[in-house]
GUTI-238759 format. One record per residue (C-alpha): residue in one letter; x negated, y negated, z. Coordinates in nm, 4 decimals, always signed. Each point is the difference from the previous one (the first is absolute). Layout:
A	X	Y	Z $
...
// end
This chain:
X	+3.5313	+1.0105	+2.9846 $
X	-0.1304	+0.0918	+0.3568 $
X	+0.1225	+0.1730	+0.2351 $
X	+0.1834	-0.2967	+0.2174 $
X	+0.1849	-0.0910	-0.3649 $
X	+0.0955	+0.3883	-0.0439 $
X	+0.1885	+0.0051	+0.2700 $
X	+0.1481	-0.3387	-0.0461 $
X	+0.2925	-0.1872	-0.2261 $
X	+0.0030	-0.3706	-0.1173 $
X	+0.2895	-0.1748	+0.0774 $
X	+0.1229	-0.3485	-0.0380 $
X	-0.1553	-0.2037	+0.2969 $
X	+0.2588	-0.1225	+0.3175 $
X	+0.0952	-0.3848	-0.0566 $
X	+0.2423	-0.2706	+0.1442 $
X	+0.1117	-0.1880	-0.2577 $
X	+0.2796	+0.1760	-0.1238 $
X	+0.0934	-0.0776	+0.3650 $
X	-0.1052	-0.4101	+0.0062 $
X	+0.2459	-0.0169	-0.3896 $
X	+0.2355	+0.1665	+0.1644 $
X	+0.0014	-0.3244	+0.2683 $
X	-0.0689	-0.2044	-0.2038 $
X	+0.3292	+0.0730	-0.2152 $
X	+0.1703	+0.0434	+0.3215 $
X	-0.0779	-0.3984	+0.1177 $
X	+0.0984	-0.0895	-0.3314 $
X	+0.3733	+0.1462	+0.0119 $
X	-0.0101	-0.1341	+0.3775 $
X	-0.0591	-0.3442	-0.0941 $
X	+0.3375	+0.0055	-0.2272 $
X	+0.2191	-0.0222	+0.4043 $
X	-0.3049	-0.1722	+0.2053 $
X	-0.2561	-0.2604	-0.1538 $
X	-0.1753	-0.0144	-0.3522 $
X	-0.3233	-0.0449	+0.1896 $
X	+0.0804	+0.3760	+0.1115 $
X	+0.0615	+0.0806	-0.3859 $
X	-0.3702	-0.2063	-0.0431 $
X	-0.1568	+0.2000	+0.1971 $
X	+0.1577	+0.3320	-0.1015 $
X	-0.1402	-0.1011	-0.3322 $
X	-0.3706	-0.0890	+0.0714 $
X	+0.0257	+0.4077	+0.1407 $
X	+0.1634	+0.1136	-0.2705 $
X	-0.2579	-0.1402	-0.2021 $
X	-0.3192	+0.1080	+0.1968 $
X	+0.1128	+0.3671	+0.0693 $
X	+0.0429	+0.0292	-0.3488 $
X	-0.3442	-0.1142	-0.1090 $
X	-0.1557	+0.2139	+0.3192 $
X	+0.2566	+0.3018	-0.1450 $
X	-0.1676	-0.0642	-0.3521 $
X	-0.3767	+0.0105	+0.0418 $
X	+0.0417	+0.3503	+0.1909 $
X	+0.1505	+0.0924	-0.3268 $
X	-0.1839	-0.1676	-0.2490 $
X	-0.2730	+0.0473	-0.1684 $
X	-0.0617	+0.2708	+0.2147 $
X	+0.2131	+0.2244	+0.2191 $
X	-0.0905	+0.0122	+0.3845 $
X	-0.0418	+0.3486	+0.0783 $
X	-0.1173	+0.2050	+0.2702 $
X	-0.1402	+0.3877	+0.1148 $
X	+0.2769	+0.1884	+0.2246 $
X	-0.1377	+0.2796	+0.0682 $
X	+0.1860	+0.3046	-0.0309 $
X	+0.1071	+0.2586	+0.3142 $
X	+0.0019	+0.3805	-0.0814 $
X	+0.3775	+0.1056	-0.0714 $
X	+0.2248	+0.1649	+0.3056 $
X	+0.2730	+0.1686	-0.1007 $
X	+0.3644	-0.1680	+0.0704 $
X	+0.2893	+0.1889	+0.1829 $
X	+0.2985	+0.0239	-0.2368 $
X	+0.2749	-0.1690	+0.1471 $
X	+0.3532	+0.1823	-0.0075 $
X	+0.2196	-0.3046	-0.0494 $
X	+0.2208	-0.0270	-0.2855 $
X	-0.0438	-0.2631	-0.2336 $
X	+0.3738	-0.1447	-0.1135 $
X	+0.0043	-0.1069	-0.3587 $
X	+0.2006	-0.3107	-0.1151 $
X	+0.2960	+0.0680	-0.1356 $
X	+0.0979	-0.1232	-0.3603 $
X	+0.1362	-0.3621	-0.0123 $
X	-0.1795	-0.0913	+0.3212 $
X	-0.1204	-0.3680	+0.0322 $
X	-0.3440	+0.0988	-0.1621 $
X	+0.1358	-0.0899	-0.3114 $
X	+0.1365	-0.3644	+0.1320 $
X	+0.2272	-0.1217	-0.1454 $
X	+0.1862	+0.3012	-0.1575 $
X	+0.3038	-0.2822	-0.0371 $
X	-0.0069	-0.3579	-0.0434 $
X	+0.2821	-0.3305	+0.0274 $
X	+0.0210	-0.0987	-0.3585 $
X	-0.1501	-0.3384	-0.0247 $
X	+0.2935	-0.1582	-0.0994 $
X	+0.1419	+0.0618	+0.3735 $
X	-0.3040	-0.2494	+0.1562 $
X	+0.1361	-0.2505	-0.1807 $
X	+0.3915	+0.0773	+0.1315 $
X	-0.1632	-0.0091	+0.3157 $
X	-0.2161	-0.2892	-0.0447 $
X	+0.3445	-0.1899	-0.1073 $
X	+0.1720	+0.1339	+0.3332 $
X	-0.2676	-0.1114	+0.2205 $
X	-0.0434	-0.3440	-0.1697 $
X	+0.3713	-0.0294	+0.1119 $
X	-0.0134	+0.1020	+0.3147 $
X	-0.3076	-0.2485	+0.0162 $
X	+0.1549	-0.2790	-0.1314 $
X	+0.2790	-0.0017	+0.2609 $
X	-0.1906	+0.0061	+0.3151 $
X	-0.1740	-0.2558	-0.1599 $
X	+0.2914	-0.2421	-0.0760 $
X	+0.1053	+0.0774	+0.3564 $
X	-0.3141	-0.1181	+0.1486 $
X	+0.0864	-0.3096	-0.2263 $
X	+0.3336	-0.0679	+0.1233 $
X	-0.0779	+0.0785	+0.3477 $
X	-0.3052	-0.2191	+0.0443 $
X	-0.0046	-0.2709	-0.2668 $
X	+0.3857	+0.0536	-0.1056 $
X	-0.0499	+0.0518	-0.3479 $
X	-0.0499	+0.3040	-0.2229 $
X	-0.2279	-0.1785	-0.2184 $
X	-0.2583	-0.0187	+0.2484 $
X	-0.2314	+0.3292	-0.0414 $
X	+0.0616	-0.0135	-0.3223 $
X	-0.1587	-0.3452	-0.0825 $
X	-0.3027	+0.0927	+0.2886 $
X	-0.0484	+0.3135	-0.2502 $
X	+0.0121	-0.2069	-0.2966 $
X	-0.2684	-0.2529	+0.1331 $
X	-0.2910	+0.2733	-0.0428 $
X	+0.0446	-0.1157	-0.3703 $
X	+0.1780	-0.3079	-0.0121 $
X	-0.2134	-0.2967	+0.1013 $
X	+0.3032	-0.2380	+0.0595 $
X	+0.1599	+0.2180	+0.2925 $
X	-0.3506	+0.0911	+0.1055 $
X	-0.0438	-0.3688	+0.0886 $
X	+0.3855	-0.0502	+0.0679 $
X	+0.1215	-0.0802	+0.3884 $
X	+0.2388	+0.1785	+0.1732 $
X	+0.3344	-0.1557	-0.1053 $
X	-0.1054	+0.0311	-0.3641 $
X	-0.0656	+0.3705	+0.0295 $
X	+0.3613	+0.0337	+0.1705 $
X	+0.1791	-0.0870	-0.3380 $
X	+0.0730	+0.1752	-0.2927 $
X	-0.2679	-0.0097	-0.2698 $
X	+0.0742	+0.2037	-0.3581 $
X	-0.4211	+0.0289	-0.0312 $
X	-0.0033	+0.1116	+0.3066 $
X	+0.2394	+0.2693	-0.0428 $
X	-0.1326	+0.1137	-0.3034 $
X	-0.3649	+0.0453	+0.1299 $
X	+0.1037	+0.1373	+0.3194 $
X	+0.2202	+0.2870	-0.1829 $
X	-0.2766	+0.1048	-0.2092 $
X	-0.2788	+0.0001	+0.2705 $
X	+0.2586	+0.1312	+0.2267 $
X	+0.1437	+0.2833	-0.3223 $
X	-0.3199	+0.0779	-0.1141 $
X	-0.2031	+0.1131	+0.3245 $
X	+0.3346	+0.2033	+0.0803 $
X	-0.0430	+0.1808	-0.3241 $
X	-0.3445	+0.0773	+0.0821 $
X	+0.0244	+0.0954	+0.3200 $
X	+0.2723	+0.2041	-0.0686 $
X	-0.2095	+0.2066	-0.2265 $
X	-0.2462	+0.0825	+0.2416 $
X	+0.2641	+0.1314	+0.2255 $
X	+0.1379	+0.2398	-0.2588 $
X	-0.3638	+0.0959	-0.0980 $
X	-0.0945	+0.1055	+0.3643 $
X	+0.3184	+0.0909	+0.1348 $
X	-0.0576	+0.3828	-0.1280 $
X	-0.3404	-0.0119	+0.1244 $
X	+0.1345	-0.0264	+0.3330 $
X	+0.1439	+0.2739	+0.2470 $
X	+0.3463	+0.0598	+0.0149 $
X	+0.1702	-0.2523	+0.2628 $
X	-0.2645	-0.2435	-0.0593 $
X	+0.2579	-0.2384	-0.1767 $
X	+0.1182	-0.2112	+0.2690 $
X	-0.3605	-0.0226	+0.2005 $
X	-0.1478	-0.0848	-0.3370 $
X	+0.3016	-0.2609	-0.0718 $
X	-0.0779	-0.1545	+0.3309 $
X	-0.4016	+0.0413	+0.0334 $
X	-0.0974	-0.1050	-0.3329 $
X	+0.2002	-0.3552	+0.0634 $
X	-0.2099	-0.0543	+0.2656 $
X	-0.3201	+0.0434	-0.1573 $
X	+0.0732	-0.1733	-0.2717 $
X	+0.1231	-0.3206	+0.2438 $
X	-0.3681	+0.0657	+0.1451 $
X	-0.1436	-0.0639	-0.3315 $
X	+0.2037	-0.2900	-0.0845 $
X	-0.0593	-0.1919	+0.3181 $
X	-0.3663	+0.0475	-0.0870 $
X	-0.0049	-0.1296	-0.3359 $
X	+0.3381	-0.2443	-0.0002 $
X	-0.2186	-0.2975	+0.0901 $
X	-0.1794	-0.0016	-0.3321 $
X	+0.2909	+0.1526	-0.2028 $
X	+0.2884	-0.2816	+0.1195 $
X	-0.1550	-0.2228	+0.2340 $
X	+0.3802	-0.1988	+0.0855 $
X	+0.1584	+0.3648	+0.0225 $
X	-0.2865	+0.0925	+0.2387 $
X	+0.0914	-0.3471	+0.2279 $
X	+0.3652	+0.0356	+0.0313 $
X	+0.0310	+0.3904	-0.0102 $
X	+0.1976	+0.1728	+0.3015 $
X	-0.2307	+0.3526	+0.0074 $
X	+0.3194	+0.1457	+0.2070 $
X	+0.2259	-0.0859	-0.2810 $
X	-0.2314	+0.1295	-0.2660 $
X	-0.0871	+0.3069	+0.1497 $
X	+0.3938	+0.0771	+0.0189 $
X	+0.0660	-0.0870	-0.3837 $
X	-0.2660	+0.2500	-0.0588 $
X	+0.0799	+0.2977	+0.2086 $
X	+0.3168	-0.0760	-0.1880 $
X	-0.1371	-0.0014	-0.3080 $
X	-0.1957	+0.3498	+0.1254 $
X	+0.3344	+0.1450	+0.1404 $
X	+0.1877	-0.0742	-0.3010 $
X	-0.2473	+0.0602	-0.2728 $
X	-0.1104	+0.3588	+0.1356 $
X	+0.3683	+0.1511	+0.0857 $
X	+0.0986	-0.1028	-0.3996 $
X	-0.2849	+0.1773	-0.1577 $
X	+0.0317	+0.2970	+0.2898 $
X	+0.3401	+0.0704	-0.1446 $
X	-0.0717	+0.0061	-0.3500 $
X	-0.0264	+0.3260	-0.1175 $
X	-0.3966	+0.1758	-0.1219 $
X	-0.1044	+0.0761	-0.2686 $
X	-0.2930	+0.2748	-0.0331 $
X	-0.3404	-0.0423	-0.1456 $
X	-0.2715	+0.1385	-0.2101 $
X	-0.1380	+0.1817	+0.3057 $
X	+0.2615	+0.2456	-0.0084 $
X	-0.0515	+0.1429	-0.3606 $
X	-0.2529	+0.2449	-0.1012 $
X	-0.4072	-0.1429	-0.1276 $
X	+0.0669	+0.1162	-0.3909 $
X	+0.3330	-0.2242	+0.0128 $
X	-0.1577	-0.3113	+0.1600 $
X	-0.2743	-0.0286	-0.2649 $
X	+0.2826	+0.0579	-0.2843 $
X	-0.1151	+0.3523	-0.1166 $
X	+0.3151	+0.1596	+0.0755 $
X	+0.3835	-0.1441	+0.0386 $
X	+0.2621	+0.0753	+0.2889 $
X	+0.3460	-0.0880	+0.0363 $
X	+0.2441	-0.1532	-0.2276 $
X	-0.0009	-0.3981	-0.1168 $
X	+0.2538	-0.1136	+0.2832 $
X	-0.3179	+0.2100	+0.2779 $
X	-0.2526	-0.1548	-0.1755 $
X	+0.1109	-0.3924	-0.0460 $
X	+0.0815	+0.0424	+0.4557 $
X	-0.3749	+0.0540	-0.0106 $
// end
């Protein structure tokens, strides 16, 4: 080793295309509310940052000589560091909504869905079984193709596919909001119950076209943003009143991986 390389350290060579994925991935998620050609695009990136990202990898590191400057010694500071105290959020989520509670919720927002829903009916076709047969058409060919005057009648098909498209999403969704509710900051339960309606309506009015095509033709985006900050509203103040229950993170290493017990059956079946 000479002398240049004594006084010297290898290190992993500066690069970009952590940088050009990170774009890439960005485009991609941006195409979901704007264009697919955006989402196109975002993956062609995606695609060559990760190849440019892999050959300074493989089959041999990029590396290069930083030299080294002679130490200086560093002032000590006199600031106090302040510890976290115990049950802080660096051990998110120290309590959870049971699971069963997201689907409570899921239930109250499909409600509270339904009904603006059947009001947008009455008030603008004057008949309840209006959204419901436009939500049914996404799977049923016959009111896919149907005119309007067909879709304002009652149809028992219809009703029973748009319940369980309609039930089943609610469920889900109402999942996710007792999943990330705790993750959240306390008095984040209305913003999230509004905000996360409107994203989602952003991702629906991308994709709706190719989903339901009749839905996407005959939809009133004023009206369906409205069922779903209702479904939001609703579906987040249920869950945000059920009580928690707390998690693993609170009990000691030895009892999480079984080598020791705590508690008594009725603290251990809350867990």
């Amino acid at each position: 080793m000479n002398e240049t390389q004594s006084n010297s350290i290898l290190v992993p060579a500066p690069t970009a295309w952590p940088f050009i994925v990170a774009l890439g991935i960005s485009l991609i998620f941006t195409g979901l509310v704007t264009h697919a050609v955006v989402s196109i695009v975002g993956v062609v990136i995606l695609l060559r940052g990760a190849i440019g990202w892999w050959f300074d990898v493989l089959p041999e590191q990029k590396e290069e000589l930083v030299p080294l400057t002679p130490s200086t010694p560093i002032a000590r500071s006199m600031l106090a560091v302040d510890y976290l105290a115990p049950g802080h959020r660096i051990q998110i989520p120290v309590e959870v909504h049971p699971y069963w509670t997201g689907l409570w919720g899921g239930l109250a927002g499909a409600v509270a869905m339904a009904v603006v829903a059947m009001l947008f009916g009455l008030l603008s076709q004057g008949s309840v079984w209006y959204p419901i047969n436009l939500l049914a058409a996404g799977v049923m060919r016959s009111l896919a193709e149907a005119p309007v005057e067909q879709l304002r009648h009652f149809s028992g098909a219809g009703l029973i596919a748009g319940t369980l498209i309609h039930g089943s999403i609610s469920f889900f969704v109402g999942l996710l909001y007792a999943i990330s509710l705790p993750m959240f900051p306390r008095g984040a339960t209305w913003r999230s119950g509004l905000l996360t309606p409107v994203l989602w309506s952003a991702l629906v009015a991308s994709t709706l076209w190719t989903i339901n095509p009749t839905l996407n033709l005959r939809i009133d985006w004023g009206w369906f943003v409205g069922s779903q900050l209702a479904f939001g509203l609703a579906a987040s103040q249920v869950i945000a009143r059920t009580s928690k229950i707390a998690t693993m993170q609170n009990l000691p290493l030895a009892v999480r991986l079984d080598l020791e017990a705590q508690g008594g059956p009725e603290e251990k079946s809350q867990l």
